[in-house]
C-alpha positions in Angstrom: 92.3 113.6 101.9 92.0 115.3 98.8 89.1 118.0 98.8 88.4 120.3 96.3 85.9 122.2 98.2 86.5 122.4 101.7 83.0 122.5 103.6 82.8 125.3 105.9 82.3 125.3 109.9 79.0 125.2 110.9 79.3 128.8 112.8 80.6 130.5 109.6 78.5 128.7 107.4 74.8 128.7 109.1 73.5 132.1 109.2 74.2 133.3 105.5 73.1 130.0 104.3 69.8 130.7 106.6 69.4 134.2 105.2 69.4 132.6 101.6 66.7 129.8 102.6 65.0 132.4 104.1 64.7 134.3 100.7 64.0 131.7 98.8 61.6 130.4 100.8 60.1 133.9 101.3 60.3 134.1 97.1 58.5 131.4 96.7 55.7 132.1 99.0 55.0 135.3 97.3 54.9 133.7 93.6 52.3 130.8 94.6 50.3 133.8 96.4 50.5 136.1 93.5 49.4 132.8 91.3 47.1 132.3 93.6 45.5 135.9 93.5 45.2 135.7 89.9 43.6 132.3 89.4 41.1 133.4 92.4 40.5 136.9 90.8 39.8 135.1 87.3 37.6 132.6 89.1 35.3 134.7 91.3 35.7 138.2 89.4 34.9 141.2 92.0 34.3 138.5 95.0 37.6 137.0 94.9 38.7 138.5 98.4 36.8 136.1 100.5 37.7 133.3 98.6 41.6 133.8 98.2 41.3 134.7 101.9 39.9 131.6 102.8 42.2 129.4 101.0 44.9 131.5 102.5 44.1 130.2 105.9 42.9 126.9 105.1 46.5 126.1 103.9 48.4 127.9 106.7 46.3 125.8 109.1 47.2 122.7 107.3 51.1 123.7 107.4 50.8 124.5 110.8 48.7 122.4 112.7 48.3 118.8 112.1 47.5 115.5 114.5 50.4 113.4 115.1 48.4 110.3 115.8 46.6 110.6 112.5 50.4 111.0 110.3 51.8 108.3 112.2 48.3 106.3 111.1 49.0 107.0 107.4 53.1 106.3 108.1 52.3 102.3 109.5 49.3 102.1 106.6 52.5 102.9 104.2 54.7 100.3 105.9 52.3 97.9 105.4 51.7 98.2 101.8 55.2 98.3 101.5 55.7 95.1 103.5 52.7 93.7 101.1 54.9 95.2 98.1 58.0 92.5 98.9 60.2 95.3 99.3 62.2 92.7 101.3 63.6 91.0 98.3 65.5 94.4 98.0 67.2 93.0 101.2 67.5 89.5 100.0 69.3 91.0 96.7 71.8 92.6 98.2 72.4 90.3 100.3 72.9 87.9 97.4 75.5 90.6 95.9 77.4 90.4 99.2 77.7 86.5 99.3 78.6 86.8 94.9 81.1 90.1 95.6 83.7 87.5 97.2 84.5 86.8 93.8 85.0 89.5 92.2 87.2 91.8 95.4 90.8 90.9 95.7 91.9 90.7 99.3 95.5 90.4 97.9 95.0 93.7 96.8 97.3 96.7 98.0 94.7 98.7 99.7 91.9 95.8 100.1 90.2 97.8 102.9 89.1 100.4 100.0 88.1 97.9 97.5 85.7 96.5 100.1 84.4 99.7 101.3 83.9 101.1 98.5 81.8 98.0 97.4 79.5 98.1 99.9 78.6 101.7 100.3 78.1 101.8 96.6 75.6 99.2 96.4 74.1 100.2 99.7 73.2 103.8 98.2 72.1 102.4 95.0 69.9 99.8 96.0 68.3 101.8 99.0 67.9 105.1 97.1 66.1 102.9 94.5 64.0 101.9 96.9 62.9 105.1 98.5 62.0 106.5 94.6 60.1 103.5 93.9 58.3 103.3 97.1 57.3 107.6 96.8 56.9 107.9 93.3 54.3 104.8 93.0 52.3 105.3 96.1 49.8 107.9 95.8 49.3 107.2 92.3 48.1 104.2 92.7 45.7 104.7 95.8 44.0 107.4 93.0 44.3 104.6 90.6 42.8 101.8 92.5 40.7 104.2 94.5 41.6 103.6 98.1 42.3 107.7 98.7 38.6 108.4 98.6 38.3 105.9 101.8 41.2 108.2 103.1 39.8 111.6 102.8 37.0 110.9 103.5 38.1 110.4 107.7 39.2 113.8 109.1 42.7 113.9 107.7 44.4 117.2 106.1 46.3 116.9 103.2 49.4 117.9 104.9 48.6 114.6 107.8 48.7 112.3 104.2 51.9 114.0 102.8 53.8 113.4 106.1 52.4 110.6 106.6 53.7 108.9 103.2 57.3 110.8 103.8 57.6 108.9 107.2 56.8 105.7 106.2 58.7 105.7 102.8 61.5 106.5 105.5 60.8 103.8 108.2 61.0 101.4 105.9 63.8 102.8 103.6 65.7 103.3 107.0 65.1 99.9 108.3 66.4 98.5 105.3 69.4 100.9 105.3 70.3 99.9 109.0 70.2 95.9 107.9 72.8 96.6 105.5 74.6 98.7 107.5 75.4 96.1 110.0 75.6 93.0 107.3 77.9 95.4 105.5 80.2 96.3 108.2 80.8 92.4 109.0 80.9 91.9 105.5 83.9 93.9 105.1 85.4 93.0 108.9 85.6 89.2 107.7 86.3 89.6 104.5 89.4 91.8 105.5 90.3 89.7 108.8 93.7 87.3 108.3 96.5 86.3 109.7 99.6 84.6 109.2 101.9 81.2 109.8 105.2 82.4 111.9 107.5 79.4 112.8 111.0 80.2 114.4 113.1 77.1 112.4 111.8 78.2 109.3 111.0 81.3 108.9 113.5 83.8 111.2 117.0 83.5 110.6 119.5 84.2 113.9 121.0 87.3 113.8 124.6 86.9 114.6 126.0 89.1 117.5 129.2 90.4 118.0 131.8 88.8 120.3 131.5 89.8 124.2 128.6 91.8 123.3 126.2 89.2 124.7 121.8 90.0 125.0 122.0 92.7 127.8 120.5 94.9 125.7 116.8 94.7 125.4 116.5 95.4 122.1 119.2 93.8 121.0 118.1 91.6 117.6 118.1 88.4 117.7 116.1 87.0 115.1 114.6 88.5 111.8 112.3 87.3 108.6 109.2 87.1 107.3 105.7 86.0 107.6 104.2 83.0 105.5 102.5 84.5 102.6 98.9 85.3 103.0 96.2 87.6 101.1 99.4 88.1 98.7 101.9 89.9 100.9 104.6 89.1 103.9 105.4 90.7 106.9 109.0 91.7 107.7 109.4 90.6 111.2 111.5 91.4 114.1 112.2 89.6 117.2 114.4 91.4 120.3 116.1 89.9 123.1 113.3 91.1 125.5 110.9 88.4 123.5 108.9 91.8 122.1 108.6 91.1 118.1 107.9 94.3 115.9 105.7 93.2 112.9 106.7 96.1 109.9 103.6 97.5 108.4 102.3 96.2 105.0 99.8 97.2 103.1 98.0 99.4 105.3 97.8 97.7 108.0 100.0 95.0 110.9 99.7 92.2 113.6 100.5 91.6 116.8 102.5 88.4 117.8 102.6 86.8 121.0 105.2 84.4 121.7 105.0 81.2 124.1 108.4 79.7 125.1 108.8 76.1 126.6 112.6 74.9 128.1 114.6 72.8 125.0 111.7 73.6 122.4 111.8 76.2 119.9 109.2 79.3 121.0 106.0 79.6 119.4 104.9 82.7 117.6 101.1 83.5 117.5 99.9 86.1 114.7 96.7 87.6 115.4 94.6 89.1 113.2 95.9 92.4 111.3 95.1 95.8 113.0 95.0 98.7 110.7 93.5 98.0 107.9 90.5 99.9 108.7 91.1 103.0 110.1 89.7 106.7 110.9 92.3 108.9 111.3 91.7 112.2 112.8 93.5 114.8 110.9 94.7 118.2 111.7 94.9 120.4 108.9 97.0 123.4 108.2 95.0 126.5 108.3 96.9 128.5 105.8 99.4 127.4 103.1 101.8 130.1 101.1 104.8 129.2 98.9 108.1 130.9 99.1 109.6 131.9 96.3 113.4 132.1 95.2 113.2 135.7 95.8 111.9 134.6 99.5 108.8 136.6 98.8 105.5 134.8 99.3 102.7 134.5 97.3 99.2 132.3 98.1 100.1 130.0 95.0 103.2 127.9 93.9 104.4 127.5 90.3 101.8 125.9 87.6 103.4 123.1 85.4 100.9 122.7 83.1 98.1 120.4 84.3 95.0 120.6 83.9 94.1 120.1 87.6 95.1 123.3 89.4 94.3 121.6 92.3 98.1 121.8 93.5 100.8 124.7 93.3 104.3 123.0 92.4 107.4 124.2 94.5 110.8 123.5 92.1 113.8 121.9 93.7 117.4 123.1 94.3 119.8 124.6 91.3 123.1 123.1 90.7 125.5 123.9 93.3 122.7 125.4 95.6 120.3 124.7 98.4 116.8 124.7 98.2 115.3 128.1 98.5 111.7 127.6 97.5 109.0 126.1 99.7 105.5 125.6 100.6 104.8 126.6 104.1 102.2 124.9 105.9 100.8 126.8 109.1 98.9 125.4 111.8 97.0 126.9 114.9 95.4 125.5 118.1 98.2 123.0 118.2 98.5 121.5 121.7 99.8 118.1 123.6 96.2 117.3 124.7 95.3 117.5 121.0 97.4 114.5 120.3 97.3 110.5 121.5 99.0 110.4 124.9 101.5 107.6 124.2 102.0 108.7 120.2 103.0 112.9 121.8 105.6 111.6 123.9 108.1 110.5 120.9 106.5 113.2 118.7 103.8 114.1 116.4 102.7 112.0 113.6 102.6 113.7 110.4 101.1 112.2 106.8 101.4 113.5 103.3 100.1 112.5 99.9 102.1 115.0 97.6 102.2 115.5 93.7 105.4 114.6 91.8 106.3 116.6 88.5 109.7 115.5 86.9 111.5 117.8 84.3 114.0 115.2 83.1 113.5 111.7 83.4 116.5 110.4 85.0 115.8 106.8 87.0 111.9 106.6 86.8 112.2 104.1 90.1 114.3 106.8 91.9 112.0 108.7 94.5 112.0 112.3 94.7 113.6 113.8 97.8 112.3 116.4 99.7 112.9 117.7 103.9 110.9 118.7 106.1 111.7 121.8 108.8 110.2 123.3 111.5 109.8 127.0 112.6 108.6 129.0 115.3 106.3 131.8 113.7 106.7 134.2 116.3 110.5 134.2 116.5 111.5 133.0 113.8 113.5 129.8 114.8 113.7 127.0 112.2 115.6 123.8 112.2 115.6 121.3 109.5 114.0 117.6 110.7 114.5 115.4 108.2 115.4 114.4 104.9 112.6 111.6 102.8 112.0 110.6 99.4 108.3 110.2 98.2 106.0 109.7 95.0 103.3 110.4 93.4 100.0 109.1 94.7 101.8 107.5 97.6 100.9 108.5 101.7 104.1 108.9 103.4 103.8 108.5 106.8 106.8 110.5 109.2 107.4 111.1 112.9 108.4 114.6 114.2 110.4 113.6 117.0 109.6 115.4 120.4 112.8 116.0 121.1 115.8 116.3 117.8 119.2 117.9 117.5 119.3 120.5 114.2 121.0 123.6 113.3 119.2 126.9 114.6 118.4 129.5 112.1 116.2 132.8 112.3 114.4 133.1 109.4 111.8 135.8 108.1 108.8 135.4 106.1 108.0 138.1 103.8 105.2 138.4 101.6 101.5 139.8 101.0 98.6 138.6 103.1 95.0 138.2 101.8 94.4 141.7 101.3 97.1 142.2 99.8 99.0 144.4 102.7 102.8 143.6 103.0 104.1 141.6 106.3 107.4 140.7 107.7 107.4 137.9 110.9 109.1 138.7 113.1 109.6 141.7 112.8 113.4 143.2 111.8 114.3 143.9 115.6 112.7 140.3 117.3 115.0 138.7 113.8 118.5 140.8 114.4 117.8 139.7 118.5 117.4 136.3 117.6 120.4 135.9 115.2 122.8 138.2 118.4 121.2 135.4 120.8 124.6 133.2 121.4 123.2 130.9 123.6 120.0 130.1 121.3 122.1 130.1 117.5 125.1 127.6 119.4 122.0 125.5 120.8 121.7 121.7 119.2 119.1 120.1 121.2 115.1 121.4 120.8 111.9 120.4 122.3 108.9 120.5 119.9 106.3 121.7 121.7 108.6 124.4 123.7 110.4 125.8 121.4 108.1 125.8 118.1 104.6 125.9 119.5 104.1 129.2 120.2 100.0 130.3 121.7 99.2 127.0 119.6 101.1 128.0 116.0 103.5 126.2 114.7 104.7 125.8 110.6 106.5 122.8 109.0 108.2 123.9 105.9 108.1 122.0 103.1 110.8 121.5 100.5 112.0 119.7 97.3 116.1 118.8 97.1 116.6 117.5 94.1 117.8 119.4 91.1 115.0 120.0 88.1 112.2 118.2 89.8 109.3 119.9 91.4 106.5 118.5 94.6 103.5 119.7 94.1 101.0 120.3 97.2 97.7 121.7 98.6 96.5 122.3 101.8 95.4 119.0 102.9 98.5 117.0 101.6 100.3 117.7 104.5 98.3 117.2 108.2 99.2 115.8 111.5 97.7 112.6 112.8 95.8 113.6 116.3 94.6 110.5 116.6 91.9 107.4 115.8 88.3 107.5 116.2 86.3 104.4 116.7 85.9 102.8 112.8 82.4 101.2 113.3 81.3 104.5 114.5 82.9 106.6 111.1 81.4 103.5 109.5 78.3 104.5 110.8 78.6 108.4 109.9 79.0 107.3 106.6 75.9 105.3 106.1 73.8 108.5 107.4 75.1 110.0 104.8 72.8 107.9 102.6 70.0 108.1 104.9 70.0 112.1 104.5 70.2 111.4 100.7 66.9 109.0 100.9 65.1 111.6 102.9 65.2 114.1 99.9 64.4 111.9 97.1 61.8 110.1 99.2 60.3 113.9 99.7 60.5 115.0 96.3 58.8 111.6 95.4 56.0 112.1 97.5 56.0 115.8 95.8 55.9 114.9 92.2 53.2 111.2 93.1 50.5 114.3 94.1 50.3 115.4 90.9 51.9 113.1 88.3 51.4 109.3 88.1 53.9 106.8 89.0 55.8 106.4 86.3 56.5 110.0 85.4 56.9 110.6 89.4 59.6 107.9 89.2 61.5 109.7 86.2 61.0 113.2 87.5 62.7 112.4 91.1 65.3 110.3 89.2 66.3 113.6 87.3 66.0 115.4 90.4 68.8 112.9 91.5 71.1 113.2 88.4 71.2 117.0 88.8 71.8 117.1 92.3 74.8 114.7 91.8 75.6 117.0 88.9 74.8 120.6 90.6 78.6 122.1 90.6 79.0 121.0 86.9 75.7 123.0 86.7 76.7 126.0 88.5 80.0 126.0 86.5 78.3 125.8 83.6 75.5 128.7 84.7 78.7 130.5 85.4 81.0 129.8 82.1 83.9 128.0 84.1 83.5 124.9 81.6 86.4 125.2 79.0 84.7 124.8 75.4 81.7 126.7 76.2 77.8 125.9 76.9 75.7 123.2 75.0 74.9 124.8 71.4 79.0 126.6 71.5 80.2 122.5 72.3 77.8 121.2 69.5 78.8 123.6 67.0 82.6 123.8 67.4 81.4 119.6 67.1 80.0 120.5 63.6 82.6 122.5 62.7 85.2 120.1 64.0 87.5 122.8 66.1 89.7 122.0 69.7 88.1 123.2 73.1 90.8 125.7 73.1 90.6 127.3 70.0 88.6 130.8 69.4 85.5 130.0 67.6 85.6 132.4 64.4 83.9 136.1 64.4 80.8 135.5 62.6 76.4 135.8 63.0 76.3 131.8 64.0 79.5 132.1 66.8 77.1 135.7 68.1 73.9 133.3 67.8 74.9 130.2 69.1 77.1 132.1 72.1 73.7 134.2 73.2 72.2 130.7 72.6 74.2 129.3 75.6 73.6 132.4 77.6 70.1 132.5 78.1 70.6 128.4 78.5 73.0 129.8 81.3 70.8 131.6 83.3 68.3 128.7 83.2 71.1 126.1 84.0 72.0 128.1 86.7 68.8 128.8 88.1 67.9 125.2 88.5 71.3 124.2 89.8 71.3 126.8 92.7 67.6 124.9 93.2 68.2 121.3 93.3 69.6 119.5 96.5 73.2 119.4 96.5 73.4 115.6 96.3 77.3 115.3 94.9 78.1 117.2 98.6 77.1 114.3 100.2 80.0 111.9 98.2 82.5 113.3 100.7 81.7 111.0 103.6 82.0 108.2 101.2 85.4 109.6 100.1 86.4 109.9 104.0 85.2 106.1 104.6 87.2 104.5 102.0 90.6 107.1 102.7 90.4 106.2 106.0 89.3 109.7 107.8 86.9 110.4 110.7 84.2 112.0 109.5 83.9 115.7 111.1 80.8 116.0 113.7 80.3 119.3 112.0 80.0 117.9 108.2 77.1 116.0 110.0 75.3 119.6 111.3 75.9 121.1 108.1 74.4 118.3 106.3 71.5 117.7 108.6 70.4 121.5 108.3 70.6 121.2 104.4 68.4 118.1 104.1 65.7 119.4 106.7 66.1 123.1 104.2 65.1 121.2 101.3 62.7 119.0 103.0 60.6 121.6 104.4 59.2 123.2 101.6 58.8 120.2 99.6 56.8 119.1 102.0 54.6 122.1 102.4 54.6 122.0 98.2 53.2 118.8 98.3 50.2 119.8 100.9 49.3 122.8 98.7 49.5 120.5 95.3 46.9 117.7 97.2 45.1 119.6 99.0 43.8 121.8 95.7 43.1 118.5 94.1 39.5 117.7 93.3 39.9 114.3 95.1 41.3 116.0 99.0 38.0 118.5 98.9 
């Protein structure tokens, strides 16, 4: 799965991220106290002590101690005027946009599962993130408006009992909502994907002649092979053995499973059952470290650039005329063991997948794949054996088998290169090599074992390599993973809507912020901003930071007016000085508020996983979690301080 920015395990990530909040939060305390001081000190003159003190400890004992009977009072009053708003017809429309979206998705699509899924978490965000703005922004505002707050606080409620309160139950209802689509989503896609297909045996296999005296003894000996009928717009290749097991070759993602009933002097009937595959959660295991060896066999941490634009993969270049392949990207793995892996998939071998790049230097026959092989090595002696030979393409996932068990010819090879910080390192070392190459018995061996000679305390590396002459694959370090296993799809279906729901929590909290103080309307268009620049933060930051090629906002205008290329340097004159000191001070401000807003586009990954077919991580979940309840926090206590100075809360 591609993923430009990898997010960090929890343990690594939590406590600098906390000692930020911390700051932050700490930051912001002190400027609403020194605001505080002065308004009170401009107010009450010499006697402001008493009165600044006072408010002080009013508001910490409205942060800190509130009735949960009295905020789950003001969460059911909110359901109910949200139940009295219709707000089921949000409900009713989407389920309207289910029952209409079989028109408009393709099931005889080549990767249906990801049309579907992409469908339905797309609407399901929209139309339930809608909901939660609408429901925050418009709710306080109009209890001021029609009056119905000054029955309110007028009982003994704080202002921090009527903030939560309206938080919960914009989210009760937003999450009730969000768990009805779940589910009618999730069948949605289930049924819309779920087919089969028409096997007969007189017209659709065709005997599979055997030779003379050779007879069915063997079990897998073939004696019948074809296709499927045609169904959703592809066929099956199908196989049936002498043992009456039938192997159904994998199209489009996915496969079926066929029984077979046989009756004395009739032909045997074939059952297809439904396909199996098409939704999936694969559990990945992920190289930890990927280098690129060089013709020189020195390694470096990046591979050749060709060109692009996206740097997000390092190109290794194929053999020379009249020579083998010397470069290659090296992908190394730790914690590798046989429990790690599906107990029937480890004992023929370990499933790897890759989705590589393609750059071709001469044209040659466009349809003809790219070749590439695949090796494995021991890191800590050095051993490395070729596997296999495939071809791939661009944007295509190639799906191998490391066998458990292979013949190959031995070799001892050394990596040399610079690590991280930049100190030199050769593994294995010179003597463990020179012992290893003198080792008769282990360079005349032909037959390996996977795990015992190439996992070594967990590490193993597959090398990666391109064969053929003037063409170049281009990876990154989660192009290339091994398969572990499957996780449970409704579950990572699941994962993914939560996703939304920790998205809904935000906006609904900064709606409820923004409805103390504005009314609805400009609420409702302040926390829809909110939304556009948390899905827009990185561009932000870059931005803040200078990373966008063409420059700020007044440099992309003006090379506009003056009609000159991103690339080109702007000419050394007063407006290029103004309009460049111009986009810094719009820098600093860009990048203030994009370090501030909730990191919204963060939370697209779990869509990306759903629809790519990958279990989402339980520690994306714990990262995200923490982040949402970071912002939430003080937003909330934001919104108690904003009511509770308001003329109508004293």
């Amino acid at each position: 799965m591609i993923l430009e920015k990898p997010i960090p395990e929890f343990a690594e990530w939590f406590l600098p991220a906390a000692a930020a909040w911390l700051m932050a939060v700490a930051a912001l305390l002190g400027i609403t106290l020194g605001i505080g001081f002065i308004f009170a000190l401009i107010w009450h003159g010499k006697h402001f002590p008493r009165p600044f003190v006072r408010t002080v400890q009013r508001g910490l004992e409205g942060v800190t101690s509130f009735s949960a009977a009295r905020t789950w009072a003001v969460a059911l009053l909110t359901v109910k005027e949200s139940l009295r708003r219709r707000v089921i017809f949000i409900f009713a429309m989407f389920m309207v946009l289910l029952l209409m979206a079989g028109w408009f998705l393709d099931p005889n699509s080549e990767d249906p599962a990801r049309l579907y899924l992409s469908f339905v978490s797309g609407a399901t965000m929209v139309l339930v993130l809608l909901l939660s703005l609408f429901l925050s922004a418009f709710g306080l505002p109009t209890e001021f408006k029609t009056k119905t707050i000054y029955s309110i606080v007028t009982k003994p409620l704080r202002s921090s009992e009527i903030v939560l309160g309206r938080i919960i139950g914009v989210s009760v209802i937003s999450t009730a909502m969000l768990i009805f689509m779940g589910i009618a989503s999730y069948f949605f896609v289930t049924n819309g994907l779920r087919h089969t297909h028409l096997l007969e045996e007189r017209t659709d296999l065709t005997p599979v002649s055997l030779e003379s005296g050779s007879g069915t003894n063997d079990p897998r000996q073939i004696i019948f092979q074809g296709e499927t009928r045609l169904t959703n717009g592809h066929k099956h290749p199908v196989t049936v053995f002498a043992d009456g097991s039938v192997s159904v070759a994998q199209v489009n993602g996915h496969t079926h499973q066929v029984t077979v009933k046989k009756e004395e002097g009739k032909p045997a009937r074939y059952t297809v059952h439904d396909e199996n595959g098409t939704m999936q959660a694969r559990i990945p295991v992920y190289c930890k470290q990927l280098s690129f060896r060089k013709g020189d066999n020195i390694e470096t941490s990046e591979g050749i650039n060709v060109g692009e634009e996206w740097e997000y993969r390092s190109y290794i270049a194929g053999a020379a005329d009249g020579k083998t392949a010397s470069e290659a990207a090296i992908f190394c793995f730790r914690g590798i063991s046989e429990s790690a892996f599906n107990a029937e998939t480890i004992k023929q071998g370990i499933p790897v997948e890759m989705k590589l790049g393609v750059f071709r230097t001469i044209k040659a026959d466009i349809e003809q794949r790219v070749n590439g092989s695949l090796s494995i090595r021991n890191p800590k002696t050095g051993l490395k054996v070729e596997l296999m030979t495939f071809s791939t393409e661009e944007f295509i996932t190639k799906t191998l088998l490391l066998p458990r068990t292979f013949e190959g010819t031995p070799q001892i090879v050394q990596r040399r290169g610079r690590n991280d910080d930049n100190t030199l390192f050769v593994q294995p070392d010179d003597r463990t090599a020179a012992e290893g190459r003198n080792n008769t018995d282990l360079m005349q061996r032909k037959n390996f074992d996977l795990f015992q000679d190439f996992v070594a305390d967990g590490e193993v590396e597959i090398w990666l390599q391109c064969l053929d002459r003037m063409q170049y694959i281009g990876v990154a370090p989660r192009d290339l993973y091994l398969r572990a296993a499957d996780a449970p799809v409704g579950f990572n279906f699941a994962k993914s809507f939560f996703s939304i729901w920790m998205q809904m929590i935000i906006l609904t909290s900064f709606g409820v912020l923004f409805s103390t103080f504005l009314s609805g309307p400009i609420a409702m268009i302040s926390t829809v901003g909110v939304m556009i620049a948390g899905f827009a933060k990185s561009f932000m930051i870059d931005l803040g930071l200078n990373k966008v090629l063409g420059g700020g906002p007044f440099e992309s205008l003006y090379r506009l007016l003056i009609q000159q290329n991103l690339v080109t340097d702007l000419p050394s004159n007063m407006a290029t000085s103004f309009v460049k000191f111009s986009d810094q001070i719009y820098a600093y401000f860009l990048l203030l508020l994009g370090q501030t807003v909730p990191p919204l586009s963060e939370y697209g990954v779990y869509d990306k996983a759903l629809v790519q077919g990958f279990d989402i991580p339980a520690g994306w979940l714990l990262n995200h979690s923490v982040t949402t309840l970071a912002y939430v926090i003080p937003v909330v206590i934001a919104a108690y301080l904003i009511l509770n100075n308001r003329e109508v809360a004293k």
